[in-house]
N, C-alpha and C positions, 0 to 999 in steps of 0.2 A: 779279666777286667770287664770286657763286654758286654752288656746282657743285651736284650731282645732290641730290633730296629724299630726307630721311636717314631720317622717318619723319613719321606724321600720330599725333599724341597725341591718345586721346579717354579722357575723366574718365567714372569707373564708380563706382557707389555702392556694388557690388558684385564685386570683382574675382572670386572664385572662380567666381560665375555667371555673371561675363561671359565670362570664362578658357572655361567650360565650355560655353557658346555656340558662340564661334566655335570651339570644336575640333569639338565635335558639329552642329552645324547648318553649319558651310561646312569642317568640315575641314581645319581651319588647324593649324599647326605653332607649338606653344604654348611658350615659355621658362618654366622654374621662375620665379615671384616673388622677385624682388627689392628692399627694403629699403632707402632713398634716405633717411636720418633727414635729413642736409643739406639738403634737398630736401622734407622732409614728404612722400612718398609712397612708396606699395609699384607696384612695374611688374612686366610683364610685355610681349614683346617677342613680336609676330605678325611671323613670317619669312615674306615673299613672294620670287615671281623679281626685283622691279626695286626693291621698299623695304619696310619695316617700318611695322606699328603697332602704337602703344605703348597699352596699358590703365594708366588711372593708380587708382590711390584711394589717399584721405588717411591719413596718417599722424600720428596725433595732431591734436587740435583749431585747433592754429596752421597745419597745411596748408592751404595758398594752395586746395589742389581742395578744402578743407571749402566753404572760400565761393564758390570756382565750383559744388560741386553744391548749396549752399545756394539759388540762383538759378536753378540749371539741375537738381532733382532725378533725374532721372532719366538723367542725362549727357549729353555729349557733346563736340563736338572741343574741345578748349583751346589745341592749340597746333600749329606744323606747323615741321618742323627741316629746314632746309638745311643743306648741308653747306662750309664752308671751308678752305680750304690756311691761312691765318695768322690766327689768330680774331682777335691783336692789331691787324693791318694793318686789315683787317675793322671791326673797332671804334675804332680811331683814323678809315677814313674817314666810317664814319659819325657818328660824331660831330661833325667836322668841317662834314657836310652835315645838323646840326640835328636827329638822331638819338637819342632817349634808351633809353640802354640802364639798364638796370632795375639794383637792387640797388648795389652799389658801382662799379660798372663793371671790376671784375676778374673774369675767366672764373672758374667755379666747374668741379670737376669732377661730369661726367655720367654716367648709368646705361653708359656704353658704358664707362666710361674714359678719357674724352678732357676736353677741356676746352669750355665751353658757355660761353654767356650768352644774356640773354633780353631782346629788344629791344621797347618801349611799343606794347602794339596803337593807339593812339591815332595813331601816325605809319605804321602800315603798315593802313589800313582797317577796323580793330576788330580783327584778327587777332594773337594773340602769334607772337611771330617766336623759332625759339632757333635761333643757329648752333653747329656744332657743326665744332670741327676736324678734319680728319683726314690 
């Protein structure tokens, strides 16, 4: 069901200075900020040779990363996105095998443009899971 890891999402209290971290201290290749209001977050998208990571911070007070970095101040990983061929198929079998996928159980769409969903850290080791089609 799997395929290749799409990105490792880490929550920033401060995106412009984290933005500005990894450009200047590792020299990373920085996406413009983007605006996720669906989603409660602004992103920005670190391009590697084999995956990406994603810098998240909140977007308005109802964003899900207000209360991960209300726990976690000073950030860090929140989520890690594999990648799938049929997000539906995907989600039918997990659900199937006692899987809860979060939210309504309809894929939303994602910073990339594709469609997403975000499966219970509580069934995959405390870890939020998003698959992401493609």
């Amino acid at each position: 069901m799997l395929d290749r890891l799409n990105h490792v999402a880490i929550a920033v209290p401060d995106l412009q200075s984290a933005s500005h971290q990894y450009k200047t201290t590792l020299g990373a290749t920085i996406s413009e900020p983007m605006e996720i209001p669906e989603q409660g977050v602004t992103v920005v998208f670190i391009e590697l040779p084999n995956t990406k990571i994603e810098l998240l911070e909140p977007l308005g007070e109802k964003s899900p990363i207000a209360g991960f970095l209300e726990k976690n101040p000073s950030g860090g990983i929140h989520h890690i996105c594999y990648e799938v061929d049929n997000i539906l198929q995907a989600r039918d079998k997990l659900q199937a095998d006692g899987v809860r996928v979060l939210g309504d159980g309809e894929p939303k769409i994602g910073a990339h443009g594709k469609p997403v969903l975000f499966l219970h850290p509580k069934d995959f080791q405390g870890t939020l899971i998003e698959l992401e089609e493609v």
